[in-house]
C-alpha positions in Angstrom: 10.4 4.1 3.7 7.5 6.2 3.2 5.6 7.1 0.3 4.3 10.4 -1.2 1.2 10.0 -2.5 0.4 13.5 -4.7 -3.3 13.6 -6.2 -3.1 16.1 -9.6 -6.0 17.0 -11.2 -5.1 18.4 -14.3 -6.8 20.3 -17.5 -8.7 18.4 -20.3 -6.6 17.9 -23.5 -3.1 17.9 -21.3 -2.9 14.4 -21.0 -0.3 13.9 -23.6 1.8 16.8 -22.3 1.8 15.9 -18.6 2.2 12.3 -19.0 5.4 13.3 -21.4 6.3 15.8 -18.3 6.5 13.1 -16.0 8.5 10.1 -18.3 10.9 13.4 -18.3 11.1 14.2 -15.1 12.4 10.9 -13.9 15.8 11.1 -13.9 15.4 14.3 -11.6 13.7 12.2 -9.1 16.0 8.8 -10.0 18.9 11.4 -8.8 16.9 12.7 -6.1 18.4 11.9 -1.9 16.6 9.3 -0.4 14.4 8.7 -3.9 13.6 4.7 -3.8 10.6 4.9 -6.3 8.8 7.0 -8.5 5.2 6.0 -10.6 2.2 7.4 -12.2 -1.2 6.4 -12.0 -4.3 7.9 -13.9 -8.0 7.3 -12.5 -9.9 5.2 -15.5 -13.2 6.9 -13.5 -11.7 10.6 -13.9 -9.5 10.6 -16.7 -7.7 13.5 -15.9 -6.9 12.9 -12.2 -3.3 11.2 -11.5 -1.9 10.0 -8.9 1.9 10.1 -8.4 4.0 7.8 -6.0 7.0 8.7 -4.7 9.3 6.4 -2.3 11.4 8.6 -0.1 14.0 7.3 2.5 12.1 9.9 5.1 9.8 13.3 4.7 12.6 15.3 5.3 14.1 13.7 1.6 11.3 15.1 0.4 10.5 17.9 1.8 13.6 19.1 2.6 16.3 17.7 0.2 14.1 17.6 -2.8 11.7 20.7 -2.9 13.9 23.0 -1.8 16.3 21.8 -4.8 16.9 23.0 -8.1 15.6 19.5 -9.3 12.2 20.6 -8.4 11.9 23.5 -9.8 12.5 21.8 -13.1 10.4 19.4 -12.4 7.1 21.9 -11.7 8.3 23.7 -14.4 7.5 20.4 -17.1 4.1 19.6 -15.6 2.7 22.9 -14.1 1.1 24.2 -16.9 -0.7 21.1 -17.3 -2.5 21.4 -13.2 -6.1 22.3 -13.1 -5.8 22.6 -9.4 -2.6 22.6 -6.7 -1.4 18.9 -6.0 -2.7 17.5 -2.9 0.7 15.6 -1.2 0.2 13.9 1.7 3.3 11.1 2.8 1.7 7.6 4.2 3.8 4.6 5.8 3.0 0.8 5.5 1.2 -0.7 9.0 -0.1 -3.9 7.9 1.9 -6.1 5.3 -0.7 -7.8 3.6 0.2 -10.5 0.5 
């Protein structure tokens, strides 16, 4: 498994909206190929930065299966106007197993 790890910064006063954007979006990414997990996590230093994790089977679920679907677009489309900035998606893989 890998994870995408997607930094969004988004505009002061949209915290409500996104956050309600995301909770939405989660049975898009549920149904998703190769989706194993799905979270969001805001900064308590910069309130309006988030960080959303996404367990995929492999990049190409991602990349591939998911953002070239119709399910993506729908998703952009409840969050986007909320973005101060474009994501920043990077995909990382576990190499030490700590506790």
């Amino acid at each position: 498994m890998i994870l995408e790890i997607a930094q969004i910064e988004i505009k002061p006063g949209t915290e409500e909206d996104f956050e309600a954007g995301v909770s939405t979006a989660e049975p898009l990414f549920r149904a998703a190929r190769g989706c194993r997990s799905f979270s969001l996590h805001r900064s308590i230093e910069h309130p309006e930065r988030y960080r959303l994790i996404v367990g995929w089977d492999s990049v190409d679920d991602h990349m591939i299966c998911f953002r070239e679907s119709p399910a993506f677009q729908e998703w952009r489309s409840l969050v986007a106007d909320c973005f101060a900035a474009p994501a920043q998606v990077e995909h990382v893989q576990k190499v030490v197993d700590g506790f």
